[in-house]
PASEBA-1860 file (N, C-alpha, C; in nm, 3 decimals):
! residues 115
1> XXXXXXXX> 4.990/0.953/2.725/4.889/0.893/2.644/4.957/0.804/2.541 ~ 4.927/0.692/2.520/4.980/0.567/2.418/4.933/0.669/2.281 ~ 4.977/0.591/2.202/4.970/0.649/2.054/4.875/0.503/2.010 ~ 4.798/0.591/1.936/4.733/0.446/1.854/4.810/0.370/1.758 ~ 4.775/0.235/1.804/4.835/0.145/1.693/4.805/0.156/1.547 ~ 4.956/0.115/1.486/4.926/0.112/1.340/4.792/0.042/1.319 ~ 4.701/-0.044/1.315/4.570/-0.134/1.285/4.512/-0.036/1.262 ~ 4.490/0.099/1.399/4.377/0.183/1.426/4.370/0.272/1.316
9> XXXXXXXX> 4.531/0.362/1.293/4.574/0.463/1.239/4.511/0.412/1.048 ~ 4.575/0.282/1.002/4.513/0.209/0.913/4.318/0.192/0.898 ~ 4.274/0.157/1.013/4.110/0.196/0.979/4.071/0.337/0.950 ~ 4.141/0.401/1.022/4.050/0.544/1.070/4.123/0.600/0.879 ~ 4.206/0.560/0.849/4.248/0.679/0.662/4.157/0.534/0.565 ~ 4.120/0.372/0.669/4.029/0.423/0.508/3.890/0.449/0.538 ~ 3.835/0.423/0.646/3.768/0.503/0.708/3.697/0.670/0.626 ~ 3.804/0.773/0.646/3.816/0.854/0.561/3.776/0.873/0.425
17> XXXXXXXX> 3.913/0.726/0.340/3.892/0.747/0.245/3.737/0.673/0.156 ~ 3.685/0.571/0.248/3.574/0.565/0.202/3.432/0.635/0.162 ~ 3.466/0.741/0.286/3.366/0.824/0.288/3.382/0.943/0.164 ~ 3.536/0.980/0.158/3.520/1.049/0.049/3.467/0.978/-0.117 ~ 3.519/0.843/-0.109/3.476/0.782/-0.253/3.307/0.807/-0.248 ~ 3.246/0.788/-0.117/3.112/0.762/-0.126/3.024/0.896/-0.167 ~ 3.090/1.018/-0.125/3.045/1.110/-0.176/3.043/1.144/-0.357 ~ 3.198/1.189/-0.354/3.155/1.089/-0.513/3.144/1.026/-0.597
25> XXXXXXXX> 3.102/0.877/-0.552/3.061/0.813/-0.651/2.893/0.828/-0.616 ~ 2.821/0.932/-0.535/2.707/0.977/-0.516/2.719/1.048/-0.661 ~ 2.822/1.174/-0.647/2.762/1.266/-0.805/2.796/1.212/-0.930 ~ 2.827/1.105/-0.945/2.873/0.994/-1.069/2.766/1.012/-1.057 ~ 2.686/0.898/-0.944/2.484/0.865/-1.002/2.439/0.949/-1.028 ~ 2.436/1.120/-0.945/2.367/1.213/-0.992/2.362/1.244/-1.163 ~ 2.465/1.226/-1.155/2.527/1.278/-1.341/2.508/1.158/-1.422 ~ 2.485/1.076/-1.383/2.443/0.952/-1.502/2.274/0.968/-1.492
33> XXXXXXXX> 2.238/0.954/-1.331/2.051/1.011/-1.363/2.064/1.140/-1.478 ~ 2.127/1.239/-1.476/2.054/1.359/-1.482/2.121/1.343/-1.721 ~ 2.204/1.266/-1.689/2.236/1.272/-1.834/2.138/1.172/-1.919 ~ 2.077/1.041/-1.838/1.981/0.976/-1.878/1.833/1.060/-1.918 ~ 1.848/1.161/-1.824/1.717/1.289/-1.816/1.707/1.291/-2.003 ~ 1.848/1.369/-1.997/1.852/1.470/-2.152/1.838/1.369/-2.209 ~ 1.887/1.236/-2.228/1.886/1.138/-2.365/1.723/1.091/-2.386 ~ 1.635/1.117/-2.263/1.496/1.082/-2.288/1.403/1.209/-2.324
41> XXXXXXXX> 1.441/1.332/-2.272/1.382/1.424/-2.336/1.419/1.471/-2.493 ~ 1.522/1.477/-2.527/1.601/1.490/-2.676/1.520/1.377/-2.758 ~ 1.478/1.245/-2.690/1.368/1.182/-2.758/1.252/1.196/-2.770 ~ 1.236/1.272/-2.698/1.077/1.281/-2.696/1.122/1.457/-2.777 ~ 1.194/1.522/-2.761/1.167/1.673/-2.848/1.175/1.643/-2.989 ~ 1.280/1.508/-3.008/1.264/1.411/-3.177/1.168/1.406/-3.217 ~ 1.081/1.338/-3.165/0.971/1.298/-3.192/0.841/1.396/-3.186 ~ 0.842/1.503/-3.124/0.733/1.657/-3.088/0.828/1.698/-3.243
49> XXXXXXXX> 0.931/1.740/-3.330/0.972/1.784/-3.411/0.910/1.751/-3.535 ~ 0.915/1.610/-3.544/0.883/1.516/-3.670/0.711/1.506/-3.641 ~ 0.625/1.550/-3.545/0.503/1.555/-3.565/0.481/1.667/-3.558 ~ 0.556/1.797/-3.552/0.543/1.953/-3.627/0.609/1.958/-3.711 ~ 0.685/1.927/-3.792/0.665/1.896/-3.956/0.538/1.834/-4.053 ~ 0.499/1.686/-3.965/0.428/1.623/-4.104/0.280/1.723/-4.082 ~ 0.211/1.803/-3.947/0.119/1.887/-3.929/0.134/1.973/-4.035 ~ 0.265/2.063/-3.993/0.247/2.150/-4.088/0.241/2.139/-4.234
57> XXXXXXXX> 0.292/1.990/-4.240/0.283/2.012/-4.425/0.147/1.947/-4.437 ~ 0.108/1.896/-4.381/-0.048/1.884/-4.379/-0.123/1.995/-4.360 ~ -0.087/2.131/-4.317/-0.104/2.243/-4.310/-0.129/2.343/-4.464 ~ -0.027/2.285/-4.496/0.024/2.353/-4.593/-0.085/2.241/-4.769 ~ -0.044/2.154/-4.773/-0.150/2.031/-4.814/-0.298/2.093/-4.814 ~ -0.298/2.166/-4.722/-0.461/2.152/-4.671/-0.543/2.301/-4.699 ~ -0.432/2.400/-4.747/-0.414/2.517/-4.835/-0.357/2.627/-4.775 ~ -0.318/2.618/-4.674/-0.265/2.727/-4.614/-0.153/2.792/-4.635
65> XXXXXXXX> -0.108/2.868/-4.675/0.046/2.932/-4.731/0.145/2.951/-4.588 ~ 0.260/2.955/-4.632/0.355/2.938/-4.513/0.341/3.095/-4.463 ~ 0.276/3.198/-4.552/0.259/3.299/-4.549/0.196/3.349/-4.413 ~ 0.062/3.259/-4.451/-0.069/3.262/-4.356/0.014/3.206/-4.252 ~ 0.055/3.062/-4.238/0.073/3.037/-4.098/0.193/3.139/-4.011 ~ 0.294/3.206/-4.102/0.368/3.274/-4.023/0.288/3.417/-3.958 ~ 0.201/3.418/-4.036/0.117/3.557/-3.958/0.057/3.530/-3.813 ~ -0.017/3.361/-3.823/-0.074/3.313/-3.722/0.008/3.268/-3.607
73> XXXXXXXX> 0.165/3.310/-3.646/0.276/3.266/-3.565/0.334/3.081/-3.528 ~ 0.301/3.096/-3.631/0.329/2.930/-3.684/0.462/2.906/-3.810 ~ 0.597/2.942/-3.787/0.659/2.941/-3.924/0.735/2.782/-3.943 ~ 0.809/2.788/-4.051/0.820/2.643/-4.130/0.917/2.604/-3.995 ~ 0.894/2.475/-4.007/1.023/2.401/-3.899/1.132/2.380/-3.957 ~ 1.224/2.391/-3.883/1.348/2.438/-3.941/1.397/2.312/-3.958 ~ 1.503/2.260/-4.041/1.535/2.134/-4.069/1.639/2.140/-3.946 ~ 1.702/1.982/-3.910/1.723/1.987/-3.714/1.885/1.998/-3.821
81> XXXXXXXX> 1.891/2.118/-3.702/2.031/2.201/-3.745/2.139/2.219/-3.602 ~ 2.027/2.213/-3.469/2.082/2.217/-3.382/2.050/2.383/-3.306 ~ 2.049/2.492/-3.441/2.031/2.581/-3.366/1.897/2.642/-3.433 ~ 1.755/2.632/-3.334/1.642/2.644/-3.381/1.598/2.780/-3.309 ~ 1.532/2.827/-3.411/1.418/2.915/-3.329/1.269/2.916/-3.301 ~ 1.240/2.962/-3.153/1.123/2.909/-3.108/0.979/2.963/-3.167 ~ 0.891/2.884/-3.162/0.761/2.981/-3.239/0.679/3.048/-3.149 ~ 0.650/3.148/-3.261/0.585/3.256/-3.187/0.430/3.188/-3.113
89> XXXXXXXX> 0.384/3.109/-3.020/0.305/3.051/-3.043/0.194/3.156/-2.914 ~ 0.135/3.162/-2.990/-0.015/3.216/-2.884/-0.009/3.384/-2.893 ~ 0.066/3.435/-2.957/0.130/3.583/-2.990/0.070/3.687/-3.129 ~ 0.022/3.764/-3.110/-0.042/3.857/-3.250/0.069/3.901/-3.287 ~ 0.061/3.918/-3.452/0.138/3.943/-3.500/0.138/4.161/-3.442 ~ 0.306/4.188/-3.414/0.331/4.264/-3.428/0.238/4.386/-3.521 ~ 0.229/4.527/-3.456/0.172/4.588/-3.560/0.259/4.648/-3.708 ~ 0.203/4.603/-3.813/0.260/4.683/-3.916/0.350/4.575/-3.995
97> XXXXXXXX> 0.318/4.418/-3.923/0.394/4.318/-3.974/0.296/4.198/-4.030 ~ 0.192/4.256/-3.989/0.094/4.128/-4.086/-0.008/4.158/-4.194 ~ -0.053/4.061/-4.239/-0.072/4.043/-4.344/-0.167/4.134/-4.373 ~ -0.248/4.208/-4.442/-0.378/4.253/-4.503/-0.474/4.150/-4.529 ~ -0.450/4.012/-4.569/-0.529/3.920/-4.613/-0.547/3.817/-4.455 ~ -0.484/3.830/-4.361/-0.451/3.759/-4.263/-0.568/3.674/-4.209 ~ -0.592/3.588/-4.211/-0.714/3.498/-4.175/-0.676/3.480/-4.026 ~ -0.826/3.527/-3.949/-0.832/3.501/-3.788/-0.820/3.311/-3.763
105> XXXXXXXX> -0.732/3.314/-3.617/-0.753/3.183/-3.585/-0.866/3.093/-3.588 ~ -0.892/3.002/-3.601/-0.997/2.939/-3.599/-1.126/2.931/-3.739 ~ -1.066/3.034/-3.828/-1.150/3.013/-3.943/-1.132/2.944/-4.057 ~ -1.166/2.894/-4.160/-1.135/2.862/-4.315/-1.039/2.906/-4.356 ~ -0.886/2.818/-4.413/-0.832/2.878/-4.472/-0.874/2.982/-4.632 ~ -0.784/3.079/-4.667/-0.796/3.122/-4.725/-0.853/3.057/-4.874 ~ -0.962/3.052/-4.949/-0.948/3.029/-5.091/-0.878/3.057/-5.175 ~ -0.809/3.006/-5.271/-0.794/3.040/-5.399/-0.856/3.023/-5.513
113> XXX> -0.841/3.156/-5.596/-0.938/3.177/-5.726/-0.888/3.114/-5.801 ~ -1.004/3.069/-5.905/-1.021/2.917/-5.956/-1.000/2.967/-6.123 ~ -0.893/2.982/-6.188/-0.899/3.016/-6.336/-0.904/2.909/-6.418
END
């Protein structure tokens, strides 16, 4: 059997080596899509942050004590620190941890007496 010519031996490694570049410079794209992902969600969680702040201090504006909303499982937003914790959202307060004065969802905030 002849041996293949150098020309052949030369197609067939880049041959090869094309196919390996093509694989990855496939997970390059994967990883530039998937890092474009986070830089558009991190904008949009920016922006869901800074409209649960100015709520709540409109919350708070509007008479509600940080007191009340942490009972209702609503507590202050944390200034962006990087390491946040999530709110208790849709959750009764624990027994033996809320308030006595605790105002049900959906009603009038609490009054204050008028001296």
């Amino acid at each position: 059997m002849a041996s293949p010519s150098s020309r052949v031996v030369r197609a067939e490694a880049e041959k090869a080596a094309r196919q390996t570049l093509a694989a990855r410079a496939a997970l390059v794209g994967e990883l530039a899509a998937a890092a474009h992902e986070v830089e558009q969600i991190e904008g949009q969680l920016e922006k869901a942050r800074d409209t649960h702040t100015d709520v709540y201090q409109r919350a708070i504006d509007g008479g509600w004590t940080a007191a009340d909303l942490s009972t209702l499982g609503y507590d202050s937003p944390d200034p962006p620190s990087g390491s946040r914790r999530p709110a208790r959202r849709g959750t009764a307060p624990r027994a033996g941890t809320g308030s006595a004065t605790a105002t049900p969802a959906g009603t009038e905030p609490p009054s204050t007496p008028l001296d």
